[in-house]
C-alpha positions in Angstrom: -95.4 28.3 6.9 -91.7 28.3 6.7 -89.5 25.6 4.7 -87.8 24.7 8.0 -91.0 23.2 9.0 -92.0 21.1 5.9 -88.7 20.2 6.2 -88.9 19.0 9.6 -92.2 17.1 8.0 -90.5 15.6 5.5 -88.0 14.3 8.3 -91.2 13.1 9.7 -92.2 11.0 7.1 -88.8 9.4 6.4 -88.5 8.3 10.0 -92.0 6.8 10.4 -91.4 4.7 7.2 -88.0 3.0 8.8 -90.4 2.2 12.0 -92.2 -0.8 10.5 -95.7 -1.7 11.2 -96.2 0.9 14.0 -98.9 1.2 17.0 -99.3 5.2 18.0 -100.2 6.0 21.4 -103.5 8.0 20.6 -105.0 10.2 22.9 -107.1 12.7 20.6 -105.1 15.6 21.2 -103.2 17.3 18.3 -99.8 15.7 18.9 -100.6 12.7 19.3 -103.3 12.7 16.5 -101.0 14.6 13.8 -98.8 11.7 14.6 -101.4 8.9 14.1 -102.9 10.7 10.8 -99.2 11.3 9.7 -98.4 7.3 10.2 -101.2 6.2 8.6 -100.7 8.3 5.3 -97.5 6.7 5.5 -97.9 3.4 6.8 -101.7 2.8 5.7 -103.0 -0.3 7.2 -99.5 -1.3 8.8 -100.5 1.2 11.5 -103.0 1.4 14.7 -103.8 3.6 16.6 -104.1 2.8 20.1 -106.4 4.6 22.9 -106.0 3.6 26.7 -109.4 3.9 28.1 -109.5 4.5 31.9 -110.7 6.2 34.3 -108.4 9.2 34.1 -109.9 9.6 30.8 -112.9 12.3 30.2 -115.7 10.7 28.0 -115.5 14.0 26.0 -111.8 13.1 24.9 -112.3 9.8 24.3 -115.2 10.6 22.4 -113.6 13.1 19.8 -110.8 11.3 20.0 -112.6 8.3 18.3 -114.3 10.8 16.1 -111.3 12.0 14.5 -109.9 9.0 14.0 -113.0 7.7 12.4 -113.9 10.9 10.4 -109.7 10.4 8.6 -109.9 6.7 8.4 -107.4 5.9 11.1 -107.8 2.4 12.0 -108.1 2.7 15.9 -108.3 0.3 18.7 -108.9 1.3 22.8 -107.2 -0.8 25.6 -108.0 -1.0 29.3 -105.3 0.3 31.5 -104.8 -0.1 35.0 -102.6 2.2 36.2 -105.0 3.4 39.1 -105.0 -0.2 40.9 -101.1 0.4 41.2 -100.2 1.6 44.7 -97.3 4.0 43.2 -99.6 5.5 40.7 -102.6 5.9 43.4 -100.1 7.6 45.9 -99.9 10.9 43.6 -96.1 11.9 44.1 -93.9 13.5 41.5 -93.3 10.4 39.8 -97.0 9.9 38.9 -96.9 10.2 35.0 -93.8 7.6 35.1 -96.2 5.1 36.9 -99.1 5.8 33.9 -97.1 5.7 31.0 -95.6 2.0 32.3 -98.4 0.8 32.4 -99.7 2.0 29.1 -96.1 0.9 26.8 -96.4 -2.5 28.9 -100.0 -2.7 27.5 -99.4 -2.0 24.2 -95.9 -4.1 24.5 -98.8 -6.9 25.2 -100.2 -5.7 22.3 -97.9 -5.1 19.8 -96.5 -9.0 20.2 -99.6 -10.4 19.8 -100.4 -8.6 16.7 -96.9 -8.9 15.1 -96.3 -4.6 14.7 -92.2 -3.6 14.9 -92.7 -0.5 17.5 -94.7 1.4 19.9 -94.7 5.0 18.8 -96.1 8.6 21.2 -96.0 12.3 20.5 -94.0 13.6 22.7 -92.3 16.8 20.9 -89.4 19.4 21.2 -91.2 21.6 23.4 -91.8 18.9 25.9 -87.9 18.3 26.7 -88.4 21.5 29.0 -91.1 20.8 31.2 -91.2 18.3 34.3 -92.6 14.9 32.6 -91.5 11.7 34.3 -93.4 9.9 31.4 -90.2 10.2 29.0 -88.6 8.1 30.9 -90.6 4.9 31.2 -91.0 5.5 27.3 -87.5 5.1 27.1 -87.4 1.9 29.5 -89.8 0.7 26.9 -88.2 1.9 24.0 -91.3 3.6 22.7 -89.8 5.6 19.7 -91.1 9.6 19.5 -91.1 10.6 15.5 -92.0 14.4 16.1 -89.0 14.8 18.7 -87.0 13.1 16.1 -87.6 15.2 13.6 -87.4 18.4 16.0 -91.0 19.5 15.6 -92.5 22.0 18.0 -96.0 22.2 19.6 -96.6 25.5 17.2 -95.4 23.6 14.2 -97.4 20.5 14.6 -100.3 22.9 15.2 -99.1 24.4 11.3 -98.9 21.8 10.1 -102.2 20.1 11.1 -103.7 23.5 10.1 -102.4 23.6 6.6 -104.1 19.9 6.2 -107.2 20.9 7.1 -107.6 18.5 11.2 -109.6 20.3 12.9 -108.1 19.4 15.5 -105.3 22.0 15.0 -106.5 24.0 17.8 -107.3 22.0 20.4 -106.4 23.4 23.9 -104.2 20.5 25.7 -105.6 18.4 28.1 -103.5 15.9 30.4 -105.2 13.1 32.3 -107.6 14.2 34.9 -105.4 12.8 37.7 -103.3 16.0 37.4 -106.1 18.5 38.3 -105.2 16.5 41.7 -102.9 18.1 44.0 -99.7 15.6 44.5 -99.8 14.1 47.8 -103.7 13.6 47.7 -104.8 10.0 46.4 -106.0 9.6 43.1 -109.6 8.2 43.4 -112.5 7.1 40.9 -114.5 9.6 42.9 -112.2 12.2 42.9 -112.0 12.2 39.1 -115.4 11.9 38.5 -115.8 14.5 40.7 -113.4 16.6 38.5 -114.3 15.7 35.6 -118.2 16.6 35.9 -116.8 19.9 37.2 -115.0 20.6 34.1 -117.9 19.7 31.9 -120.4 21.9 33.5 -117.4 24.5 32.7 -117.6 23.6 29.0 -121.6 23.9 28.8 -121.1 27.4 30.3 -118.8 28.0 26.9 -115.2 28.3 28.2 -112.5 27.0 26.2 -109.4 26.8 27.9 -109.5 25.8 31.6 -108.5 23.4 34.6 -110.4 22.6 37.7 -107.5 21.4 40.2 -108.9 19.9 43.2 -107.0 20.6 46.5 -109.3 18.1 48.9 -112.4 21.0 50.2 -110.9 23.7 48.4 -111.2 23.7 44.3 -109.0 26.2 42.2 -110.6 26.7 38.7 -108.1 28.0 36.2 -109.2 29.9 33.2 -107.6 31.5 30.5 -106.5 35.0 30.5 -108.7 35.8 27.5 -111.6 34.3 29.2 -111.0 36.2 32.7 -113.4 38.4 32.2 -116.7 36.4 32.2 -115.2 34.7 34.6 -115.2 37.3 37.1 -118.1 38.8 36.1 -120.6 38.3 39.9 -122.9 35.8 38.0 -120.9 33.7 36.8 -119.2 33.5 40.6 -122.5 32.5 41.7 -122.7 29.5 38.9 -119.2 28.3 39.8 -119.9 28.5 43.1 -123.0 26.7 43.1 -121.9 23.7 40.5 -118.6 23.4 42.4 -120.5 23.1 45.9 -123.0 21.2 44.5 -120.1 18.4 43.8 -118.9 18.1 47.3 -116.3 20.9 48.0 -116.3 23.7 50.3 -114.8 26.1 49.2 -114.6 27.4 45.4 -111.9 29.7 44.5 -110.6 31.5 40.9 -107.3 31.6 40.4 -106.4 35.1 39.1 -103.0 33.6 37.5 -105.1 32.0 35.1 -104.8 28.9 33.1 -101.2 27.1 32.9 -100.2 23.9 31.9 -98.6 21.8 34.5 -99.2 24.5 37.8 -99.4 21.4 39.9 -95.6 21.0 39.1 -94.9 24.3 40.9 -96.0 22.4 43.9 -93.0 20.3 44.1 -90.1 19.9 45.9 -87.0 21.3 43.4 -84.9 17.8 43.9 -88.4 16.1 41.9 -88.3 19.3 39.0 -85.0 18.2 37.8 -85.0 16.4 34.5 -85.3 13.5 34.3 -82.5 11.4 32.5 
């Protein structure tokens, strides 16, 4: 690892101890969870992490999630979110994420008054001031502050770093909420979740690592990653896909031969909704 990275973790450090008694926005993946383990061997018990526990949520997530945080002592607290009984989040346009992360920050603004903490903290990094993410902005509108951006850390360095401590949760493959497997424009349902995320782990018991199940109404597109192509196009493992995806209500089941990629839903949109936001 290169000093410019434990420099950017010293930076790290230093910021989170001007933040106060701080609640992390937790969601078990390696950003946010190198931030909450980084707070708390900072801030010890003047930290919480906080977990939003909804329906957009897999059970596998929020399970490991709340077995890492238990297995490295981070005190950690869920809340109940209801971002999918708002209109504008149930809708699906491009401004989706803004809608979920309001409602998250105004739940742990609840939260953090009641409980006397100084700020709302979330790990968004460097790398994610180049990708389509209306949620920056309602973190701004509620001031939420964002320590690994501030001290210029990337997705590959946070991934060092938590390697060189020993989280096994260094390589984790990413995983947004389950509302954006669903193409924009189609409603966001309980059903339709559940529907995806059974999908996805039927994938898992068949021992994939890195993959998406987008749902597109009777049509699903399962992603996979390149490295992981090749069972997946293997003629029996068609025939399993085929038969666990119909199985769950859709007609037809397709592979997507681009592969996994982060955000593809994006590409969907008009280019007026890609620009930046802010």
């Amino acid at each position: 690892m290169d000093d410019g990275t434990l420099s950017k973790d010293s930076r790290l450090r230093a910021n989170l101890a001007q933040l106060g008694r701080v609640l992390v926005a937790y969601s078990g993946g390696v950003d946010s969870a190198y931030l909450a383990w980084s707070a708390h061997r900072v801030l010890g018990d003047d930290m919480l992490a906080v977990i939003a526990d909804s329906p957009s949520l897999a059970r596998t997530q929020l399970a490991d999630a709340l077995a890492f945080a238990h297995e490295q002592g981070i005190p950690v607290e869920g809340i109940t979110t209801s971002e999918l009984d708002r209109p504008e989040y149930a809708r699906n346009d491009g401004q989706r994420c803004f809608h979920c992360k309001d409602e998250l920050f105004a739940v742990m603004e609840q939260l953090r008054s009641a409980r006397a903490f100084d700020t709302i903290a979330y790990g968004v990094n460097l790398d994610d001031q180049g990708d389509f993410r209306p949620g920056q902005q309602a973190a701004r509108q509620h001031h939420v502050a964002a320590p690994l951006l501030a001290a210029g850390l990337s997705k590959l360095e946070i991934r060092e770093l938590a390697c060189q401590a020993g989280l096994r949760i260094w390589d984790k493959p990413a995983s947004a909420c389950l509302s954006s497997r669903i193409e924009y424009g189609r409603p966001v349902t309980r059903e339709a979740l559940e529907v995806i995320e059974r999908g996805e782990d039927a994938i898992r018991a068949l021992g994939f690592r890195q993959f998406r199940v987008r749902h597109h109404g009777e049509i699903v597109r399962i992603e996979v990653a390149r490295e992981e192509m090749d069972r997946a196009l293997n003629p029996a493992m068609a025939a399993q896909f085929t038969a666990i995806f119909k199985s769950l209500g859709f007609q037809f089941v397709t592979l997507d031969l681009e592969g996994f990629r982060s955000g593809s839903m994006n590409s969907l949109l008009p280019a007026a909704q890609l620009r930046r936001v802010g």
